[in-house]
Backbone as a ProteinNet text record, in pm:
[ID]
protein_1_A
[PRIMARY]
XXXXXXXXXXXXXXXXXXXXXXXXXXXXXXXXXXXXXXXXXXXXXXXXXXXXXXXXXXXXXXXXXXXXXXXXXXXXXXXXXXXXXXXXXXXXXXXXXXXXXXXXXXXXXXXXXXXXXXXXXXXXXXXXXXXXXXXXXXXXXXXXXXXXXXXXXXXXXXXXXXXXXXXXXXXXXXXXXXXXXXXXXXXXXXXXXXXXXXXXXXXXXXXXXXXXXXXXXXXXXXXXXXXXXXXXXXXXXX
[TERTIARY]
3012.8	2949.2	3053.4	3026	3137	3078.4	2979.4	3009.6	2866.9	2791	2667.8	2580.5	2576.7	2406.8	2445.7	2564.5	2574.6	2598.8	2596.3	2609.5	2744.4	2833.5	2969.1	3008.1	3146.1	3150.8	3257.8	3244.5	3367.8	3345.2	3254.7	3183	3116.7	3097.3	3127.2	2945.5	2932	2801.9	2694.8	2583.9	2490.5	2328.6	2338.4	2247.3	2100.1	2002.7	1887.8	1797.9	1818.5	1818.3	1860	1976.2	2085.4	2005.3	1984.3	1944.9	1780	1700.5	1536	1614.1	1667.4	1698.1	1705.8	1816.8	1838.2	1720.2	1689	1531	1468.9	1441.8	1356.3	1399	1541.8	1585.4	1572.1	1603.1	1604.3	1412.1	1340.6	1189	1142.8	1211.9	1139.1	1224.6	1362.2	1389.3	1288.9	1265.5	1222.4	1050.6	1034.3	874	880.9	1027	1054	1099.4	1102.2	1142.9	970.3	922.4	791.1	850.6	954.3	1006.6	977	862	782.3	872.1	949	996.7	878.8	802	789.1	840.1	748.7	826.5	683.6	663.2	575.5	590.6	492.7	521.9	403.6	494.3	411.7	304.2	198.7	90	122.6	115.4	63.5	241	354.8	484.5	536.1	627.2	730.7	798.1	809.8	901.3	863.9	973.4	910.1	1001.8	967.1	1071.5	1073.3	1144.9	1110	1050.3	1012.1	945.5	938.3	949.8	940.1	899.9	786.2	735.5	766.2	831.3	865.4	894.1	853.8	791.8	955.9	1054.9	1158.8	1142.4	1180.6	1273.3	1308.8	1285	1390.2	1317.8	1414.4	1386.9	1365.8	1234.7	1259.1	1229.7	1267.7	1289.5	1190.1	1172.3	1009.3	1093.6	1079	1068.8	987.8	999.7	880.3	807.7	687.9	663.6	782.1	793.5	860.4	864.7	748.7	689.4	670.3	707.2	680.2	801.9	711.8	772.3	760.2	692.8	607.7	479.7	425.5	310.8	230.4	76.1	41.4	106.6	111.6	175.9	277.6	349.9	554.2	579	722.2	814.1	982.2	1008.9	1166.2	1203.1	1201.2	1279.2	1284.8	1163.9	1131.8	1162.7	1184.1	1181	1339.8	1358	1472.9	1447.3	1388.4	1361.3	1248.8	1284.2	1228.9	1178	1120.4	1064.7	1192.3	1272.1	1360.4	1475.5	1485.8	1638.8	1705.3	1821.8	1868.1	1888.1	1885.8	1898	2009.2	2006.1	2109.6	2197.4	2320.7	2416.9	2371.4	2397.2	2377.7	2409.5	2537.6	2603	2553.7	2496	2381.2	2235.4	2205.2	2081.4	2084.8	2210.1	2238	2234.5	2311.1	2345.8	2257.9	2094	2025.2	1933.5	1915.8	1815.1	1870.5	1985.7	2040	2002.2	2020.8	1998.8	1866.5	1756.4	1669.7	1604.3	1651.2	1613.2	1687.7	1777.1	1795	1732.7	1692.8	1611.2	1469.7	1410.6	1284.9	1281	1425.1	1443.8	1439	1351.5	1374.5	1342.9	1441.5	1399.3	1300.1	1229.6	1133.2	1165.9	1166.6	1158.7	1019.6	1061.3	881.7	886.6	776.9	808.7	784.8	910.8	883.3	802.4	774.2	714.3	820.8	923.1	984.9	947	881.8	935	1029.8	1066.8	1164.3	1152	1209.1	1211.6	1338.3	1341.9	1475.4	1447.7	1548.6	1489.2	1620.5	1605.1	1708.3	1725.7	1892.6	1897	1982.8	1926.7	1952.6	2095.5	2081.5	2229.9	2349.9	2332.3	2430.8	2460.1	2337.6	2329.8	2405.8	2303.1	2306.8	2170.6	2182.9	2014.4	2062.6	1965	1912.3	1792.9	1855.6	1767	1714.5	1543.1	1476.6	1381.3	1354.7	1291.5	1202.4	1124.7	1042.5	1011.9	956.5	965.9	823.7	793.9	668.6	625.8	561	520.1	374.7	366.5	220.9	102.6	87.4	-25.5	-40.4	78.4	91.6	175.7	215.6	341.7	468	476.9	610.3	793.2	875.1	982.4	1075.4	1113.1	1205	1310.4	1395.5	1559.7	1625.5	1594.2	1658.3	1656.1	1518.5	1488.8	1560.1	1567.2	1608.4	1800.4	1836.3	1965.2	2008.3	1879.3	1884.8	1887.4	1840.8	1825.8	1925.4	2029.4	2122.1	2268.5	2281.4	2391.2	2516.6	2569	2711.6	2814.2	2809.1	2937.2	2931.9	2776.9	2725.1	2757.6	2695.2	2693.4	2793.9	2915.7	3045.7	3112.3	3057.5	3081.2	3019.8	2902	2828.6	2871.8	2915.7	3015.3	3157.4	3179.3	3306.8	3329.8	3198.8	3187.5	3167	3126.5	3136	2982.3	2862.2	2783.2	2729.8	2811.7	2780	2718.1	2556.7	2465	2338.1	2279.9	2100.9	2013.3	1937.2	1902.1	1744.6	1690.9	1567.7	1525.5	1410.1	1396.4	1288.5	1199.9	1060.1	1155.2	1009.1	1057.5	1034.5	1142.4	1116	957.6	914.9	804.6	707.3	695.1	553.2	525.1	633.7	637	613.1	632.8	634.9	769.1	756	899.7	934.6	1020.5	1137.7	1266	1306	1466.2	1548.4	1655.8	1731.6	1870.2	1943.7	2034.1	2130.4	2190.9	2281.7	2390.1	2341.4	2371.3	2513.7	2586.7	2715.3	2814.7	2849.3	2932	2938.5	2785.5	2809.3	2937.6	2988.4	3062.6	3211.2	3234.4	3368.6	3289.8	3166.6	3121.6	3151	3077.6	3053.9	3228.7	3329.5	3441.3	3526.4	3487.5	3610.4	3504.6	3397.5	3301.9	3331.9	3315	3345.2	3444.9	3563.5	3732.9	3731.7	3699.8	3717.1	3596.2	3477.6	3423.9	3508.5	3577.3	3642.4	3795.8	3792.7	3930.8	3928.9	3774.2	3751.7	3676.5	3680.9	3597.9	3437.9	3388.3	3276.1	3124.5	3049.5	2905.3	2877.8	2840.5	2784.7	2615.1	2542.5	2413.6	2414.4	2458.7	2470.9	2391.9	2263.4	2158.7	2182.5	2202	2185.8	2346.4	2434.5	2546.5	2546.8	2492.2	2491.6	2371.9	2267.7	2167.7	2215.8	2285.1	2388.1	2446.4	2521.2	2572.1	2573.5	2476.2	2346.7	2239	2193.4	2073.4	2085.8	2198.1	2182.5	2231.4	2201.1	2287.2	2122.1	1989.8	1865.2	1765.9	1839	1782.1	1711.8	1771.7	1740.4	1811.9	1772.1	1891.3	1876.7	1951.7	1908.3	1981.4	1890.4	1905.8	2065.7	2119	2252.4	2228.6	2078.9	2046.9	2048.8	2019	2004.5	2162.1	2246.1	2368.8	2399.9	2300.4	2334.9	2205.6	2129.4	2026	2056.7	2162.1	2276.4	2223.6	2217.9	2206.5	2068	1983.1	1890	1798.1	1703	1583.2	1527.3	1472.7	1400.7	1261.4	1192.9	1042.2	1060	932.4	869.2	802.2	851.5	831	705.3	601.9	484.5	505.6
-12010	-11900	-11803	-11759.6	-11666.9	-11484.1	-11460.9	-11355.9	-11340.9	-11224.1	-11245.6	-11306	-11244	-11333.7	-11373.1	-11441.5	-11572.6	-11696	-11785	-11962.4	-12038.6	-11980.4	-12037.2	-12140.2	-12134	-12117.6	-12058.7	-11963.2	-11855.1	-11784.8	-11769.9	-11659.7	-11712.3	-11629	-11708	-11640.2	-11526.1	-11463.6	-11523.4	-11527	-11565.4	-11466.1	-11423.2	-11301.5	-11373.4	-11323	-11355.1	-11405.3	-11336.4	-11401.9	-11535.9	-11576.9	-11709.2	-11831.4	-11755.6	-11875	-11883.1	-11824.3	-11879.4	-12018.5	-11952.6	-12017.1	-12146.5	-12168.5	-12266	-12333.6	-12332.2	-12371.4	-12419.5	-12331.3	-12377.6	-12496.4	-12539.9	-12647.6	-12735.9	-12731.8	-12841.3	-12902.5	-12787.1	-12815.8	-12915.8	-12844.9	-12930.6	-13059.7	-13074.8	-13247.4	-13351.3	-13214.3	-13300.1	-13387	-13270.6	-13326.2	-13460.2	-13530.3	-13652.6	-13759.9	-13725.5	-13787.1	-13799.7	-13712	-13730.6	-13732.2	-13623.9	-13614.4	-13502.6	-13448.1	-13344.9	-13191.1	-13160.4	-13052	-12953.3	-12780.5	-12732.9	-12627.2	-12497.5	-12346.4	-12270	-12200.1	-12110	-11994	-11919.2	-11768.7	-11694.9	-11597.4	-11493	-11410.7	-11448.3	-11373.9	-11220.6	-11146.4	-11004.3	-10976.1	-11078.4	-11022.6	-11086.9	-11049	-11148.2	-11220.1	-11228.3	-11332.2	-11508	-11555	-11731.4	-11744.8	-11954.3	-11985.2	-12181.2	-12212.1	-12394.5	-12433.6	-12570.5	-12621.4	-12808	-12811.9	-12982.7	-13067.6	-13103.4	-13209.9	-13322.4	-13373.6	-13532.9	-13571.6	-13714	-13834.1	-13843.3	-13836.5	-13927.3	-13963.2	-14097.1	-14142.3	-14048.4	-13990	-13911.7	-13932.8	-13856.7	-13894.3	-13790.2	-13765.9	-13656	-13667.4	-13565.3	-13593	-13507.7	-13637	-13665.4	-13603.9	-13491.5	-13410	-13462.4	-13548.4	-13503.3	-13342.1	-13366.2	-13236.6	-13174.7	-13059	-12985.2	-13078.5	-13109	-13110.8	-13275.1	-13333.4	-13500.8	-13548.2	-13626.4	-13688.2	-13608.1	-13479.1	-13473.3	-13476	-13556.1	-13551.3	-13456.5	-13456.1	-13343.1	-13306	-13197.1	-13132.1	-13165.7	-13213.5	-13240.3	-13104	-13072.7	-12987.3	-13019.7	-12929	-13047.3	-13054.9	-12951.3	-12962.2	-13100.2	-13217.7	-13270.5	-13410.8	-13421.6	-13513.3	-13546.8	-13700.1	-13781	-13767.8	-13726	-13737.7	-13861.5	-13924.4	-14002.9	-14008	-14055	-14099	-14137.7	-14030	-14090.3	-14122.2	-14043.8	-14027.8	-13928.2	-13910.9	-13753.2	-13692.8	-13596.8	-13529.9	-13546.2	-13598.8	-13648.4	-13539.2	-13516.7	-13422.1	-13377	-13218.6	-13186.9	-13194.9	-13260.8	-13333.6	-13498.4	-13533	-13655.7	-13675.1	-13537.1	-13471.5	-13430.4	-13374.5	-13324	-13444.9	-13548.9	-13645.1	-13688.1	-13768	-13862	-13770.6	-13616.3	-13563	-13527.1	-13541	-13567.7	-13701.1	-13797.1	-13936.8	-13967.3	-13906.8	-13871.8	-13833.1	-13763.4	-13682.1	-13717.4	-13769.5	-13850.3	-13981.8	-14006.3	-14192.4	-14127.5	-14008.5	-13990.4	-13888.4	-13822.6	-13794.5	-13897	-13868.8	-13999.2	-13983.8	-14055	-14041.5	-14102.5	-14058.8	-14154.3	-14117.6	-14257.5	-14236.1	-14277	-14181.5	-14206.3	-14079.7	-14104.6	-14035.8	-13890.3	-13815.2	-13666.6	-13651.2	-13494.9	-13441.9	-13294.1	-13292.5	-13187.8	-13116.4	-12957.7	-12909.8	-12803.9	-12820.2	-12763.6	-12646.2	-12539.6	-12431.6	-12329.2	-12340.8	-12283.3	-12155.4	-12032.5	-11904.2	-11829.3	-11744.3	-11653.2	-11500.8	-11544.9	-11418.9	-11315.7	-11147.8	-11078.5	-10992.8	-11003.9	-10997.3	-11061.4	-11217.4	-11268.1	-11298.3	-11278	-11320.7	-11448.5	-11542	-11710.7	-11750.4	-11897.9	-11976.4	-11968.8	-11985.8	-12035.2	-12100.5	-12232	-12331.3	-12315.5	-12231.8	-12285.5	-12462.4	-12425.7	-12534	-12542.6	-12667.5	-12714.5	-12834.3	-12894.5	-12987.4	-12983.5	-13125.2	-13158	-13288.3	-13348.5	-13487.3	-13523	-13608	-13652.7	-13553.7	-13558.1	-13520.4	-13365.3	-13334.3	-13169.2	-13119.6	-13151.8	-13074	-13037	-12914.5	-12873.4	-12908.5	-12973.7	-12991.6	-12852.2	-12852.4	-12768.9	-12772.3	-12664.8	-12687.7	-12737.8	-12784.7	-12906.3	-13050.5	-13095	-13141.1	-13185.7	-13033.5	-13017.2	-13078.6	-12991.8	-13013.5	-13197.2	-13239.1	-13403.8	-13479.5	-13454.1	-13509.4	-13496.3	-13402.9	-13407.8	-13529.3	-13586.9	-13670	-13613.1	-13699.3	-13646.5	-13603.5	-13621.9	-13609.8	-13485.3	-13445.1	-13300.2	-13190.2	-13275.1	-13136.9	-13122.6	-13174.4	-13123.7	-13036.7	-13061.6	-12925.2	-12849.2	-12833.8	-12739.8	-12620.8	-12689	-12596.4	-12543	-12615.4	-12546.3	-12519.8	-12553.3	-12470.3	-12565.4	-12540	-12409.5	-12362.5	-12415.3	-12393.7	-12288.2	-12251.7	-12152.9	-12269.8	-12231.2	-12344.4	-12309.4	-12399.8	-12432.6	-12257.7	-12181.4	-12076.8	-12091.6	-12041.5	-12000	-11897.2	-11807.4	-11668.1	-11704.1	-11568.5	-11549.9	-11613.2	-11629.2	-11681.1	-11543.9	-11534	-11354.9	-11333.7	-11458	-11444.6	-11491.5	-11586	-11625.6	-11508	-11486.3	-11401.7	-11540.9	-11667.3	-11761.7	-11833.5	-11883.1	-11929.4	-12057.4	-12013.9	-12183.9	-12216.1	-12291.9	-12330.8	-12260.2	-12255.5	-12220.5	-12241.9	-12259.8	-12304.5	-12179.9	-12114	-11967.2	-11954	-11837.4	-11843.4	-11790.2	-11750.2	-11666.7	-11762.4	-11869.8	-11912.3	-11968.7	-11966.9	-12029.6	-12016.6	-11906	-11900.3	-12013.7	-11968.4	-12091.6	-12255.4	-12292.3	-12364.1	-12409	-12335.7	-12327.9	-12287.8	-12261.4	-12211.8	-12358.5	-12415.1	-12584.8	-12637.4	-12619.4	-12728.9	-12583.9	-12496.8	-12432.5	-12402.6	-12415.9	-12440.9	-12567	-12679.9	-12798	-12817.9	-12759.1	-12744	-12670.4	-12548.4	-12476.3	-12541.7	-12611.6	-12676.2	-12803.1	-12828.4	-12931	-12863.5	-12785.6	-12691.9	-12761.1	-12761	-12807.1	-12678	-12765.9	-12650.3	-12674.2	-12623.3	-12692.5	-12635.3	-12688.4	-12603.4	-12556.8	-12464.6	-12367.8	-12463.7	-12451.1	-12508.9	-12616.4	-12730.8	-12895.4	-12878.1	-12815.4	-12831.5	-12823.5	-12678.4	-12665.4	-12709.5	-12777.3	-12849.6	-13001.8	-13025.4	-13126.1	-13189.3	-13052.1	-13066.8	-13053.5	-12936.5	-12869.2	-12985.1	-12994.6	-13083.9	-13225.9	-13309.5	-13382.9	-13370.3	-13271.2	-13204.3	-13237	-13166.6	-13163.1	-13328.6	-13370.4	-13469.9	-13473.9	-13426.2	-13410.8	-13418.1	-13539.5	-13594.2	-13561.8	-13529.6	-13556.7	-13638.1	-13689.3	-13783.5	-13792.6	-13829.6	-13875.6	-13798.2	-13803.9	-13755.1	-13608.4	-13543	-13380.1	-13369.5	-13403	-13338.1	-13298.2	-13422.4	-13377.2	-13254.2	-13239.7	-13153	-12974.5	-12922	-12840.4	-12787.2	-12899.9	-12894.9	-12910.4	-12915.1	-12925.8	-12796.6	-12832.9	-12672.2	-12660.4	-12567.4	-12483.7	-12440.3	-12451.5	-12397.9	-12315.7	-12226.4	-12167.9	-12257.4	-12232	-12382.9	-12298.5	-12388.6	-12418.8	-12470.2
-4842.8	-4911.8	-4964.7	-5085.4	-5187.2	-5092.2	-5058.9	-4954.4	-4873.8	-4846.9	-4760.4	-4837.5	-4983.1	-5027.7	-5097.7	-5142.4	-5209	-5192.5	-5271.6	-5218.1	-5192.6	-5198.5	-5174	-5119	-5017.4	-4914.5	-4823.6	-4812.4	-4799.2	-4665.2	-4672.5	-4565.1	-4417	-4353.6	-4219.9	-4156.6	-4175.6	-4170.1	-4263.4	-4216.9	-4323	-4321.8	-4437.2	-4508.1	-4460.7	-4423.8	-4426.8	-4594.3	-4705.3	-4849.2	-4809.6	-4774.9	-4819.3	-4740.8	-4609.8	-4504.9	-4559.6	-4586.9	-4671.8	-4803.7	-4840.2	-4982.2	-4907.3	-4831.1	-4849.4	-4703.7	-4640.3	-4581.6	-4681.3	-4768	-4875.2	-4979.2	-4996.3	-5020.9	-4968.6	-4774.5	-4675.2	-4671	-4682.7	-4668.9	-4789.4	-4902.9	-5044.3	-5021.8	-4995.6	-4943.6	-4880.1	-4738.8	-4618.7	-4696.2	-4781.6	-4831	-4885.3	-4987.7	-5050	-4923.2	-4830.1	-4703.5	-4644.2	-4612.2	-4529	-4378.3	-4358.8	-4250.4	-4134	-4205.1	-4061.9	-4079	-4171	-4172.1	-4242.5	-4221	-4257.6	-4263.5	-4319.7	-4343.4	-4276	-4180.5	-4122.6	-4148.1	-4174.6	-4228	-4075	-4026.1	-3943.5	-3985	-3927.2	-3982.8	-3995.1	-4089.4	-4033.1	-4089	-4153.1	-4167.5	-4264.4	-4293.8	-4393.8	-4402.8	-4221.8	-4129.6	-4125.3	-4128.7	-4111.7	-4055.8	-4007.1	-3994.3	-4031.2	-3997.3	-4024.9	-3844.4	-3867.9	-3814.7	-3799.5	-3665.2	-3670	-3539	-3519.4	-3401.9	-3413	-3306.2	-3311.1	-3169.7	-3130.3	-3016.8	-2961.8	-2885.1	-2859.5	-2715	-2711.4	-2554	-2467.3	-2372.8	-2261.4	-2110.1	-2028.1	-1848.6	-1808.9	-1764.3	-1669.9	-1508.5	-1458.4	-1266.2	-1218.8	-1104.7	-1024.4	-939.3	-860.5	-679.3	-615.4	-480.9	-398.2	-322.1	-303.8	-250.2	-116.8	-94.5	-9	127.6	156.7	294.8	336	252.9	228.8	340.5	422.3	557.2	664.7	634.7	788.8	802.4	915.3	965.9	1009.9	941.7	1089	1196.8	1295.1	1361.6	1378.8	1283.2	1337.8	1246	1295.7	1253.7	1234.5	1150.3	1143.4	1284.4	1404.8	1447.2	1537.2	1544.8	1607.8	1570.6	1390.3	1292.9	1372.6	1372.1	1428.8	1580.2	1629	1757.2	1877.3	1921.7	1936.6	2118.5	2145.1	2321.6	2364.2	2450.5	2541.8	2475.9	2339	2258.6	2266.5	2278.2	2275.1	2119.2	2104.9	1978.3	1928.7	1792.6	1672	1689.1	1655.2	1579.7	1471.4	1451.2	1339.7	1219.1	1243.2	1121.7	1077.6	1128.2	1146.3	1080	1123.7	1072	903.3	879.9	763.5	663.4	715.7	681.3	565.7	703.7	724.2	569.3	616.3	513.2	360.3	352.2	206.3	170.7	256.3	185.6	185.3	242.8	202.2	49.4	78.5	-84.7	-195.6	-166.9	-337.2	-336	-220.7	-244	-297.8	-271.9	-274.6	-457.9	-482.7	-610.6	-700.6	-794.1	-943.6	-1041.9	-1167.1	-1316.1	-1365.2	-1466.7	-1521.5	-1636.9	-1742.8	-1840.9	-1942.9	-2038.5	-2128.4	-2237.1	-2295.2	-2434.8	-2433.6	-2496.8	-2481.5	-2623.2	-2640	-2754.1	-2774.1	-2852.7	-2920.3	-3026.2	-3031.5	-3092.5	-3141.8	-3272.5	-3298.9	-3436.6	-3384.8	-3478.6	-3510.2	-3674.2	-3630.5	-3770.9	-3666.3	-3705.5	-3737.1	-3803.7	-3814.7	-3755.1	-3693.4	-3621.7	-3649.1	-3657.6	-3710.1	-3674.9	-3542.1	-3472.8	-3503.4	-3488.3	-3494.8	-3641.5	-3731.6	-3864.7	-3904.8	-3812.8	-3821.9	-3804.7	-3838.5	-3783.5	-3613.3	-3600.9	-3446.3	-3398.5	-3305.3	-3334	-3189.9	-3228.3	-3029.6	-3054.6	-2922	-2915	-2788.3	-2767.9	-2645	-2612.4	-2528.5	-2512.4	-2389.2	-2369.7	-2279.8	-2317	-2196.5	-2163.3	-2260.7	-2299.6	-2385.9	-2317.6	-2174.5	-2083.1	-2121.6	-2193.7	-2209.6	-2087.3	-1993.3	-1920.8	-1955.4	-1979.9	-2037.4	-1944.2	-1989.2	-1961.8	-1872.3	-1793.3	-1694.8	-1740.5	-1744.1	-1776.3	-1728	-1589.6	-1553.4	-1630.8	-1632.9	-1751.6	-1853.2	-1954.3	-2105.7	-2067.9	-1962.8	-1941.1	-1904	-1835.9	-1790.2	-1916.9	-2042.4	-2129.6	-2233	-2221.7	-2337.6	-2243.1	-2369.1	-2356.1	-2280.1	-2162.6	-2087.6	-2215.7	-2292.3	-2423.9	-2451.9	-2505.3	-2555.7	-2397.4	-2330.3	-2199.4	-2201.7	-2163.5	-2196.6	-2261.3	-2382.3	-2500.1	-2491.7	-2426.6	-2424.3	-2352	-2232.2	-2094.7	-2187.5	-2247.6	-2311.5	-2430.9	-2524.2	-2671.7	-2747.5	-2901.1	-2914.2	-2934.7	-2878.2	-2859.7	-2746.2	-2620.3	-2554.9	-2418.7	-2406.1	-2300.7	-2385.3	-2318.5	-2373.4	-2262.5	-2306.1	-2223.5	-2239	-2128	-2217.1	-2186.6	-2328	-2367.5	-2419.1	-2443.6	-2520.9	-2692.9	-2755.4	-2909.7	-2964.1	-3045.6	-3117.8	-3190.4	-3236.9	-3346.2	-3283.6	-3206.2	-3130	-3002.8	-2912.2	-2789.8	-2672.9	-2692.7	-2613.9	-2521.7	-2449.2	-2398.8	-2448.1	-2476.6	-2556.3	-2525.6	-2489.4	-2490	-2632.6	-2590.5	-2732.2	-2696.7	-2795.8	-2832.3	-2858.2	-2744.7	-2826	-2937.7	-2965.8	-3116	-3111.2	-3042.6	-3040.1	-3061.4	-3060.8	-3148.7	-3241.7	-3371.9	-3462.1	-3538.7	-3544.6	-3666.1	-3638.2	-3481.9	-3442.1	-3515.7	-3460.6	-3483.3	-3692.5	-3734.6	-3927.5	-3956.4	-3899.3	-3956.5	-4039.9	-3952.8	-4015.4	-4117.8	-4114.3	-4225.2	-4346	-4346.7	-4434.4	-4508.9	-4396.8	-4493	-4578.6	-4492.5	-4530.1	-4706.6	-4688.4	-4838.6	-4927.9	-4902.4	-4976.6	-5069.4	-4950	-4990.8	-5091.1	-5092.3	-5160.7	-5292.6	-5330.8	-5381.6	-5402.9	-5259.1	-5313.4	-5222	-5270.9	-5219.2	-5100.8	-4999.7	-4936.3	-4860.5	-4795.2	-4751.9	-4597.2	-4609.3	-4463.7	-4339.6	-4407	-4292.3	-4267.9	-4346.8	-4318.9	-4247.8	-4289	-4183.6	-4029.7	-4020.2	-3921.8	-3790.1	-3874.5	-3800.5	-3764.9	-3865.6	-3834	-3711.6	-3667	-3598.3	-3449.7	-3458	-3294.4	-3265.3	-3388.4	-3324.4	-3265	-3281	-3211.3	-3065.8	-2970.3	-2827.3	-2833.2	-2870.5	-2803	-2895.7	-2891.1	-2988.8	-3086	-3186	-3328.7	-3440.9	-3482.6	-3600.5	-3739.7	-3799.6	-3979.3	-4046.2	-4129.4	-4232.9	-4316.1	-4336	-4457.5	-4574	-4605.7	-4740.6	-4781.8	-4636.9	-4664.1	-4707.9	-4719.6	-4728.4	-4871.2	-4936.8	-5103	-5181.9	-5075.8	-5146.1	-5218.5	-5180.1	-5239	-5362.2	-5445.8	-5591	-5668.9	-5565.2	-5593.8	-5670.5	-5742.6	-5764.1	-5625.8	-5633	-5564.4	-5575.3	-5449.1	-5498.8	-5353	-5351.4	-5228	-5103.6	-5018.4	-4906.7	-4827.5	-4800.5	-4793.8	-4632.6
[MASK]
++++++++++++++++++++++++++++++++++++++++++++++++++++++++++++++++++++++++++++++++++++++++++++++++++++++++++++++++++++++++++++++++++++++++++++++++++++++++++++++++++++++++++++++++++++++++++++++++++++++++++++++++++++++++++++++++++++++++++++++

């Protein structure tokens, strides 16, 4: 970008003007795709944001209940104790009930339901991508969960940038809870795709970059094709 509200790519902040515009590019693509992208407008404001539901693969972890493996009237302190045994070591005990609980911990895998919304924030003056997640039945995903499901490669970077970690917070525009994706280091993040356009003197679209590159940490990919939509006209996204 040549500075806040223009199309460049120079600039490291991005104007609330710049980031609609180009939504509204990524939306009128997504429509020649039939790829589930929309544009939501807040009732009652002037505020929107994009929008996208989609089915993927992931695991999430089965707990047994708290209390699973005792019987009517037993108590731990009694559990390993037997007719005419003496009482285990406590380092025995410790042992036996860790290996416990990871035989009785387990993944299941099966189809999640993501969605995804990505909004602009006025602080950091970047997109920011929340999100959610939940089982067909309608049970919503735990951050343990969300965190079980991103790839060992991504979690990695995640702990050390330049994404920050996955948090979750009310959504500014619904008032609901969502995962999100923190926004405080986009700009480390957008700084090299933006030299590297500059240097090439070419255009590039703020958004499809940087969705690019976040969304596949919560599983969400885009297409090859958004990259050339840049040059495209423009309508009001619907």
């Amino acid at each position: 970008m040549t500075g806040e509200g223009g199309e460049g790519t120079g600039a490291l902040h991005l104007d609330e003007e710049t980031f609609r515009r180009a939504c509204q590019r990524f939306v009128q693509h997504s429509r020649t795709l039939s790829d589930g992208w929309s544009w939501e407008e807040v009732k009652g404001s002037d505020e929107g944001y994009m929008r996208k539901t989609v089915l993927v693969p992931g695991r999430t972890i089965a707990h047994p209940p708290r209390d699973a493996g005792c019987g009517p009237g037993e108590d731990l302190d009694t559990l390993g104790q037997g007719e005419g045994q003496d009482f285990q070591d406590e380092e025995e005990v410790e042992e036996q009930a860790v290996g416990d609980e990871e035989q009785a911990t387990s993944e299941t895998t099966s189809a999640i339901r993501y969605e995804y919304h990505v909004l602009y924030s006025c602080s950091y003056q970047a997109p920011v991508l929340y999100f959610r997640a939940s089982m067909l039945d309608g049970r919503p995903l735990s951050l343990e969960d969300m965190w079980g499901n991103v790839h060992p490669n991504y979690r990695q970077r995640l702990l050390q940038g330049p994404w920050d970690t996955i948090t979750q917070q009310e959504h500014p525009l619904l008032g609901q809870p969502f995962f999100v994706l923190h926004p405080c280091r986009s700009q480390d993040l957008m700084r090299p795709l933006l030299a590297a356009a500059s240097a090439e003197n070419r255009s590039l679209n703020y958004i499809v970059s940087w969705l690019s590159s976040v969304g596949p940490v919560v599983a969400l990919t885009i297409p090859l094709s958004y990259a050339h939509i840049d040059c495209q006209s423009t309508e009001e996204p619907e």
